[in-house]
C-alpha positions in Angstrom: -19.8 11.1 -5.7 -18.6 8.1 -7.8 -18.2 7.9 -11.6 -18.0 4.4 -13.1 -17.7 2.5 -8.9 -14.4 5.2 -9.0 -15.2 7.6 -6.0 -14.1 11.1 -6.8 -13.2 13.5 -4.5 -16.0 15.8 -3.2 -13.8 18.9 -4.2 -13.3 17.8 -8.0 -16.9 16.2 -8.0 -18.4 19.5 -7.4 -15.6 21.3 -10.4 -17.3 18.5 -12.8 -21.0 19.5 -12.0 -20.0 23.3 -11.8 -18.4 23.1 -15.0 -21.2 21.2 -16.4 -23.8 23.9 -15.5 -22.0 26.5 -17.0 -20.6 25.2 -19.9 -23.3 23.1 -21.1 -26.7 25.0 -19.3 -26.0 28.3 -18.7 -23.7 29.5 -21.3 -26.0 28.3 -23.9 -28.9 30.2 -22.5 -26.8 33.3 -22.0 -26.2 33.2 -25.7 -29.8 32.1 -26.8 -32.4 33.8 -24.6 -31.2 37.6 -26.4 -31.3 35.7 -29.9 -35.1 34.7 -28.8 -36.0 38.3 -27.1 -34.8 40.1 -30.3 -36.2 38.4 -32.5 -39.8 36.5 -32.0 -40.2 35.6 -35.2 -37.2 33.1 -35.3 -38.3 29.8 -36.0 -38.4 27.4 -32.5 -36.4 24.8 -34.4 -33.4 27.0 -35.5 -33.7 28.2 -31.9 -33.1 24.7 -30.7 -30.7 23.6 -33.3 -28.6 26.6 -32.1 -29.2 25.8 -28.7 -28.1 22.2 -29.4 -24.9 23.3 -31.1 -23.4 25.6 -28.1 -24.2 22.5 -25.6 -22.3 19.9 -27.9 -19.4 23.0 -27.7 -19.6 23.0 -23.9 -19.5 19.4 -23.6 -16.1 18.6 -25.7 -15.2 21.8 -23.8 -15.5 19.9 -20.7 -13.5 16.9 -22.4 -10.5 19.0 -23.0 -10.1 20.2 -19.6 -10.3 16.7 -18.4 -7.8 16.1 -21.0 -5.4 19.1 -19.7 -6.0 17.8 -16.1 -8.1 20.4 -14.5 -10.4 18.0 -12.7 -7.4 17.2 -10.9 -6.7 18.9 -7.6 -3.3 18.3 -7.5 -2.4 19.7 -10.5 -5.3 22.8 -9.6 -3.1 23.5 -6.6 -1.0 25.2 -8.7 -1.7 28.3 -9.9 0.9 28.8 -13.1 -0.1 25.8 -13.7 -3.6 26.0 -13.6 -3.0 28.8 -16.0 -1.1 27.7 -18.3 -3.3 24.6 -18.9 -6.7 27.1 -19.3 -4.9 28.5 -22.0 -4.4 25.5 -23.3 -7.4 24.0 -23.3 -8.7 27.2 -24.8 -6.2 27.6 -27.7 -7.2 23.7 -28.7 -10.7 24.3 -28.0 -10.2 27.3 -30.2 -8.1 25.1 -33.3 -11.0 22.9 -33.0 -14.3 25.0 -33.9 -11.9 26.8 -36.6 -11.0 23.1 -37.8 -14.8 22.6 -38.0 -15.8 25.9 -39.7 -13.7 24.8 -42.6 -15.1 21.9 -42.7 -18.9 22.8 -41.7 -19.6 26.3 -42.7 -22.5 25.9 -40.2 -20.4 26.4 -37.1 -19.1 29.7 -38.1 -22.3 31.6 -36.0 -20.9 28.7 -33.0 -17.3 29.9 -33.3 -18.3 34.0 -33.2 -20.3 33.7 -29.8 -17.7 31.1 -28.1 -14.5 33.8 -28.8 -17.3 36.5 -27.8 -17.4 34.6 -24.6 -14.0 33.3 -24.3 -12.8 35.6 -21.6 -15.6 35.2 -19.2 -15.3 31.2 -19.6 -12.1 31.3 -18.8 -12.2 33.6 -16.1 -15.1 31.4 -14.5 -12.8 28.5 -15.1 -10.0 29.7 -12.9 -12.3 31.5 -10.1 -13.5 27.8 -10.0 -10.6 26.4 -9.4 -9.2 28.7 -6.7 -12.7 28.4 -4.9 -12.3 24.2 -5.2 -8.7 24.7 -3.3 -9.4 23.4 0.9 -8.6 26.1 3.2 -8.8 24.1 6.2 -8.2 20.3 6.0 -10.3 17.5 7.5 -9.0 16.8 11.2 -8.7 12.4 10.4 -8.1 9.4 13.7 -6.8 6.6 12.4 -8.0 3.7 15.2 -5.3 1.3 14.7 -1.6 0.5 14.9 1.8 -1.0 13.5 2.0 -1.4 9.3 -1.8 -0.8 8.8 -2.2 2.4 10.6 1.2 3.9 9.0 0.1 2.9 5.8 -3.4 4.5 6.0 -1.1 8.0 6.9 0.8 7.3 3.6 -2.0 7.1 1.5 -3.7 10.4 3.3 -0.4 12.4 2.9 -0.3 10.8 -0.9 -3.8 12.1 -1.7 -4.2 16.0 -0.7 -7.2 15.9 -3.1 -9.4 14.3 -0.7 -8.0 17.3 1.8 -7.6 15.2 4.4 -4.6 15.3 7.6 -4.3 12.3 10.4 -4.5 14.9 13.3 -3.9 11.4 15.7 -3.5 7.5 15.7 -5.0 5.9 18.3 -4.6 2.4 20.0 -7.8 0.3 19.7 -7.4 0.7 23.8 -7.0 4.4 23.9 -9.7 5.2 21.9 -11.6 6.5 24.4 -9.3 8.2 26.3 -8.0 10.1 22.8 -11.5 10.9 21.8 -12.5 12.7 25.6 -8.5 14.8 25.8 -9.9 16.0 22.0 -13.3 17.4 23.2 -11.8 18.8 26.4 -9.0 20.5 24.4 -11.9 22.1 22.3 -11.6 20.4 19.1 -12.9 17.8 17.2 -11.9 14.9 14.6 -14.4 15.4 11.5 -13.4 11.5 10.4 -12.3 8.3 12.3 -11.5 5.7 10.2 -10.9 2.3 11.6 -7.9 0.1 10.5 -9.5 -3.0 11.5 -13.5 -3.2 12.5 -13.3 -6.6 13.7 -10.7 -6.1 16.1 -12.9 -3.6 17.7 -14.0 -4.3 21.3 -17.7 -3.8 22.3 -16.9 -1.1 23.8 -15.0 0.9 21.0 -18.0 0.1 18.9 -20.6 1.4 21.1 -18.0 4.8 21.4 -17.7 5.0 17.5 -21.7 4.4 16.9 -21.6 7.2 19.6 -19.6 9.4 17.8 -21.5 8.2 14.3 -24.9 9.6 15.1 -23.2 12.7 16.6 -22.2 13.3 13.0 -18.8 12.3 12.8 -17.5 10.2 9.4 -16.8 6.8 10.2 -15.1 4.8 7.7 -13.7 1.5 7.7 -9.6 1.3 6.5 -10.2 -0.8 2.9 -13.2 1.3 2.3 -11.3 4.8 2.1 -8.1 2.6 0.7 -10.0 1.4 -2.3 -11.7 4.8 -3.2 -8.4 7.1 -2.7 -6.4 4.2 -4.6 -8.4 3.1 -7.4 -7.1 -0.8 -6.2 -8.2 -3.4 -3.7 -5.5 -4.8 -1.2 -5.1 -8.2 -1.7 -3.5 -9.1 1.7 -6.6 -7.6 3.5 -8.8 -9.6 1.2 -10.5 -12.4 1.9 -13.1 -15.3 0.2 -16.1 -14.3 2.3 -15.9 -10.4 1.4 -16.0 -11.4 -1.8 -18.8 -13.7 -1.6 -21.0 -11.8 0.7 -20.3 -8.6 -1.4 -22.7 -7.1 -3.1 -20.1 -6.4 -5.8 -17.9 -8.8 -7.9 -20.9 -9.9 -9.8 -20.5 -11.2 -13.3 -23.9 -11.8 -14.7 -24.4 -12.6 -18.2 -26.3 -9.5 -19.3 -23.0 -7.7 -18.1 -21.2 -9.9 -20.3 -23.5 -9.3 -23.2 -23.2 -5.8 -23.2 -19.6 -5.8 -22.9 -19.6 -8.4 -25.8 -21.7 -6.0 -28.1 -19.3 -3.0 -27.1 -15.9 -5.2 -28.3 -17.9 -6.1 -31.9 -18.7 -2.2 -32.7 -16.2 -0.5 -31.4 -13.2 -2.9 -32.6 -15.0 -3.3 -35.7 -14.8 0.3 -36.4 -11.2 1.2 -35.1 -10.3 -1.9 -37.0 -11.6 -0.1 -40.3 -10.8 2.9 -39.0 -6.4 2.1 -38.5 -6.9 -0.2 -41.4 -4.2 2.7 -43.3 -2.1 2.5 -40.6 -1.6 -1.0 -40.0 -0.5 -1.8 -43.7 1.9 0.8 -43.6 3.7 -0.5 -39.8 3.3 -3.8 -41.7 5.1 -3.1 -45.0 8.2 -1.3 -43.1 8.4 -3.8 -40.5 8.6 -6.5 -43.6 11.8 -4.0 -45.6 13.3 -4.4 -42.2 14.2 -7.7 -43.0 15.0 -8.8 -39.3 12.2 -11.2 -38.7 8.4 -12.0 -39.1 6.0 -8.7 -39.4 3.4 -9.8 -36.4 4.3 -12.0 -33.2 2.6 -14.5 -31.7 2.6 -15.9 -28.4 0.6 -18.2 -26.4 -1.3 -16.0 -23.3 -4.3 -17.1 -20.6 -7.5 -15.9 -21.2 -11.1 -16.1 -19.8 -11.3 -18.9 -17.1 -7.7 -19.7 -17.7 -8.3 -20.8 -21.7 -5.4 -20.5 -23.5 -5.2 -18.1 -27.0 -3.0 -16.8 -29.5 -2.1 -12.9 -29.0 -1.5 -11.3 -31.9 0.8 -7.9 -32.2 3.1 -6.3 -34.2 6.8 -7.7 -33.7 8.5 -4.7 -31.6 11.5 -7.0 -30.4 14.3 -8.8 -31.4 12.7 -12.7 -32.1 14.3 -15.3 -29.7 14.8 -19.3 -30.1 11.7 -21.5 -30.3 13.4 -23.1 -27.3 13.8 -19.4 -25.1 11.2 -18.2 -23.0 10.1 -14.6 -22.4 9.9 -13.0 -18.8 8.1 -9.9 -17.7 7.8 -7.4 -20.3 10.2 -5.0 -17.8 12.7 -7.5 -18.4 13.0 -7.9 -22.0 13.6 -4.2 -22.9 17.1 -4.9 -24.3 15.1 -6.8 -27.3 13.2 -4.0 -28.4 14.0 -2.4 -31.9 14.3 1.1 -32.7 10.7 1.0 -35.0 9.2 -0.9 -32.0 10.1 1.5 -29.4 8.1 3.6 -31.2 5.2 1.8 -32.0 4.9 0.7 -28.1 5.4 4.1 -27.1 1.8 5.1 -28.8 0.4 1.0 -28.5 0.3 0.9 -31.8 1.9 -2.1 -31.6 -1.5 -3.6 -30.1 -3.7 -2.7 -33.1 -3.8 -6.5 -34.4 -5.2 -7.5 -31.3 -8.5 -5.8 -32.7 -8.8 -9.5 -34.7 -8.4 -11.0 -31.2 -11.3 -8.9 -29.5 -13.8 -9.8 -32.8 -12.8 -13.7 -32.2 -13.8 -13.4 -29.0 -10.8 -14.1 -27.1 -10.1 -10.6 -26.3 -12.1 -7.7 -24.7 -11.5 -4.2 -25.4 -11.1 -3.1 -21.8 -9.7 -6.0 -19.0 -6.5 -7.6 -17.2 -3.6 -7.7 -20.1 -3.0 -11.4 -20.8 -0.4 -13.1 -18.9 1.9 -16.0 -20.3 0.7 -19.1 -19.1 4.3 -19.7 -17.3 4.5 -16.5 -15.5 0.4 -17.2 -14.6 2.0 -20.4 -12.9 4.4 -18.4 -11.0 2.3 -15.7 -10.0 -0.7 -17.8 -8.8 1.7 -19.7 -6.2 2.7 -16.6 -4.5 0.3 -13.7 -5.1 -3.3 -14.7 -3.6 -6.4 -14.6 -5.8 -4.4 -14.1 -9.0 -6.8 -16.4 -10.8 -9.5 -14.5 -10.5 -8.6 -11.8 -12.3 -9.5 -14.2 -15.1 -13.1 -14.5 -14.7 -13.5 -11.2 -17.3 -12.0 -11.5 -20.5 -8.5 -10.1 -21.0 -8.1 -6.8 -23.1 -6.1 -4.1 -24.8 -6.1 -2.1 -22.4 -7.4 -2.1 -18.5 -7.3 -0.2 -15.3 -4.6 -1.4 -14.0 -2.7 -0.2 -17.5 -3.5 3.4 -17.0 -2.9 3.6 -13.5 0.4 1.6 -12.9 3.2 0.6 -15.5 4.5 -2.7 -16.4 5.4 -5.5 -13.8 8.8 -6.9 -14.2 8.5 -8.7 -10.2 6.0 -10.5 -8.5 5.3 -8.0 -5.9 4.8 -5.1 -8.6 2.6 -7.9 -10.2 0.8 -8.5 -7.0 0.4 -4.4 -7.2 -1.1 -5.0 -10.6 -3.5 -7.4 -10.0 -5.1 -4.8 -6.9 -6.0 -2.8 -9.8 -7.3 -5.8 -12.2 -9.6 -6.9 -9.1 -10.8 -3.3 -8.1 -12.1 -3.5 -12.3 -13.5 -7.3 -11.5 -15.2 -5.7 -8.5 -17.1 -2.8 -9.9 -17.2 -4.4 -13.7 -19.5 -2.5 -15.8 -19.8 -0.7 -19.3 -19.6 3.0 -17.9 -16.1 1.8 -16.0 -15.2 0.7 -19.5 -16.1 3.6 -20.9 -14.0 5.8 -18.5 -10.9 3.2 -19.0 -11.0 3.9 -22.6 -11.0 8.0 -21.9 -8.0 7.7 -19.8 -6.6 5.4 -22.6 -6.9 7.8 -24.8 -5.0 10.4 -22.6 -1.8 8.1 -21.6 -1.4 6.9 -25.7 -1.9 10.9 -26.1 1.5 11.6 -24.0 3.3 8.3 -24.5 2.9 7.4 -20.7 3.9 4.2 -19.3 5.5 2.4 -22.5 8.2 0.5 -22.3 
C-alpha cells in the first residue's frame, strides 16, 4: 500500500484501514442504528447530521494517533509505550470535544456517546496494535555481494517495521546452489531481492523467474531501498532510469495545481500569523542588534536566483563575509532566534516569497548559490533538484536534519529527488502533516 508514492508497510497499512473502519464506519453506526430503532419518527436529516458529526470525530481521532505515533511499528513494539500514547491521544481527544462543546453547544450529544464509548475504543485500539506485531519474520536472500549487499542488511536490520530478516547472502554464482541446500534443508526464503539485476547471468534469471511464478517476492535492491527509506540513492542512479521512468514527470497541470495550493494556503496562514509576525518583528527591532528580517541571495526554480526573506535569528556578518552550511553557523544564532528556529517561526516571511512566486510551500530548501556551485561539482544530479520550486518546508526537512558537509548534503538531496520523483499534491499534503508534527516537538532545529 502506498500513500502519496511513500510505500507503507503492510503491517501499519492494514492499522490505518482498521482504524478507519472502526473509527469512522462502524463506531458511528454502533451509536446511530439504536437512535434510529428507538425512535422512527426522528427526522432522516438529524439522523445524518448526527451520523456526520461522530465520523468527523473518528477522523481527527485518527489524526491524533498519527500524531502520537501509533501508525508506527516501531514505536507499537512497545507495549508501555503503546499505552501510554493511547492515553494520550485519548485525554487530547477528550480536551478537544470539551474545547468544542464550549464553543458549539451542538457537540455536547457528540461528546456524551464518545466518553460512553471511550473504553471499548481504546481497548480495540491496543488489541490492534498487539495483533499488527509479526510473530514470525520474513525469511529475506539478498543476491549480491561487497558494500551493496551489506548495505541492503543495514537497512533490513534498520527497518523491523517491514518484519523482515536476511536469512542468507548469496553470490550471483551460488545462487543456485543456496536456493537447492534451502529446499532440501526444508525451508524456504519468502523474498529474494537482487542487489544488481543487470549483473545477473541468464541463468540466475531464468532461476529467479523460476522461483517468481512459484510465488516467491522478487525485488530489485533500489526498489525495496527507496520504499523502506523514503530517498533515492544517487550513486546507483543513472540518466536513463530517469528518462525511461515512468516517474519524474513534471507536467504543467502538476505545476498548476501546486501553484493554486501555494496562493490559498499561504494566503491564509499569511493572514492567519499576521499577529504573530508583528509581534517577533517589534521585539526583534527593541533588540537593537541589527535589521528585523534577513535577506540573502538563494537558487530557485531552474537555477534563477531570488531573495529569501526571514526573520534575522543570527548575529549579522560583513557585506564582504560569506555564510556556510547552516550546521556551521550556529555560534551566530541569538538567544530570541534560537527560539524562533526551534518552532520555524523564523520562516513565516517567506509566506511573501511563496505569493511572489519564487517559493512553493512544500520543495528542496533553497541553497546559496555558492554552496549550489560546490555541491554540483561533487554530488551528482544536484541540479535537478531544481526543476520544482524551492519551499518552506520539504521531505527531505522532516526526514533528515540540516547539512553542514557535502556528503550529509549528498544524503539530502536522496530525499529532495525521491519528492522530484513521485511530485504530486497528496505528497504535498502528507509533507505538510508531518510538518506540522516535527514544528509540534521542536525536532530538527538548529
Amino acid at each position: 500500500m502506498k500513500i502519496c508514492g511513500k510505500a507503507l508497510p503492510p503491517r501499519a497499512a492494514l492499522l490505518l484501514s482498521l482504524d478507519f473502519v472502526v473509527l469512522v464506519i462502524a463506531a458511528p453506526l454502533l451509536f446511530i442504528v439504536p437512535l434510529v430503532a428507538g425512535s422512527s419518527s426522528k427526522p432522516i436529516g438529524a439522523v445524518l447530521l448526527g451520523l456526520l458529526r461522530l465520523m468527523l470525530v473518528g477522523i481527527v481521532c485518527q489524526v491524533i494517533f498519527y500524531y502520537h505515533d501509533l501508525y508506527n511499528l516501531q514505536t507499537v513494539r512497545i507495549p508501555r509505550t503503546t499505552i501510554v500514547q493511547v492515553l494520550r491521544a485519548f485525554a487530547l481527544l477528550f480536551l478537544l470535544l470539551a474545547m468544542g462543546v464550549l464553543l458549539l453547544p451542538w457537540l455536547a450529544p457528540v461528546l456524551s456517546k464518545v466518553l460512553l464509548f471511550a473504553g471499548f475504543l481504546a481497548l480495540v485500539t491496543l488489541v490492534s496494535r498487539r495483533l499488527a506485531l509479526p510473530r514470525n519474520r520474513q525469511r529475506v536472500l539478498v543476491v549480491g555481494a561487497g558494500d551493496e549487499a551489506a548495505e541492503l542488511q543495514a537497512i533490513v536490520l534498520s527497518s523491523p517495521e517491514w518484519n523482515m530478516e536476511v536469512a542468507e547472502i548469496a553470490p550471483p554464482a551460488m545462487l543456485t546452489k543456496v536456493l537447492q541446500s534451502e529446499k532440501g534443508a526444508g525451508e524456504a526464503f519468502e523474498r529474494i531481492i537482487v542487489t544488481n539485476v543487470k549483473a545477473q547471468s541468464d541463468e540466475n534469471l531464468e532461476t529467479l523467474l523460476s522461483c517468481k511464478m512459484a510465488g516467491t517476492e522478487i525485488e530489485d535492491a533500489q526498489a525495496f531501498f527507496e520504499k523502506a527509506t523514503g530517498r533515492v540513492r544517487v550513486d546507483h542512479l543513472s540518466a536513463e532510469q530517469c528518462i525511461f521512468s515512468d516517474r519524474y514527470s513534471n507536467r504543467i497541470g502538476k505545476r498548476f495545481a501546486k501553484r493554486i495550493f501555494d496562493l490559498l494556503v499561504a494566503g491564509m496562514l499569511l493572514i492567519v500569523t499576521s499577529p504573530v509576525v508583528f509581534i517577533v518583528a517589534f521585539v526583534i527591532y527593541l533588540q537593537q542588534d541589527g535589521p528585523v528580517f534577513y535577506r540573502q541571495q538563494r537558487v530557485g526554480l531552474f537555477g534563477k536566483r531570488f531573495s529569501i526573506l526571514k526573520f534575522r535569528t543570527m548575529s549579522p556578518v560583513t557585506s564582504v563575509q560569506k555564510t556556510g552550511w547552516a550546521g556551521n553557523e550556529t555560534h551566530r544564532i541569538t538567544p530570541l532566534g534560537k527560539h524562533l528556529r526551534k518552532y520555524r517561526i523564523d520562516e513565516l516571511p517567506q509566506l511573501v516569497n511563496v505569493l511572489r512566486g519564487e517559493m512553493s510551500l512544500i520543495g528542496p530548501r533553497p541553497e546559496q548559490p555558492h554552496l549550489c556551485e560546490v555541491l554540483e561539482q561533487h554530488v551528482p544530479f544536484y541540479k535537478h533538484r531544481h526543476s520544482v520550486p524551492p519551499g518552506l518546508t520539504g521531505w527531505a526537512q522532516v526526514r533528515y536534519h540540516y547539512g553542514s558537509t557535502i556528503e550529509e548534503s549528498k544524503r539530502k538531496l536522496e530525499y529532495d529527488l525521491f519528492y522530484v520523483k513521485h511530485l504530486s499534491l497528496w505528497l504535498d499534503c502528507a509533507i505538510a502533516l508531518e510538518t506540522v508534527k516535527v514544528v509540534l516537538v521542536g525536532r530538527g532545529a538548529l
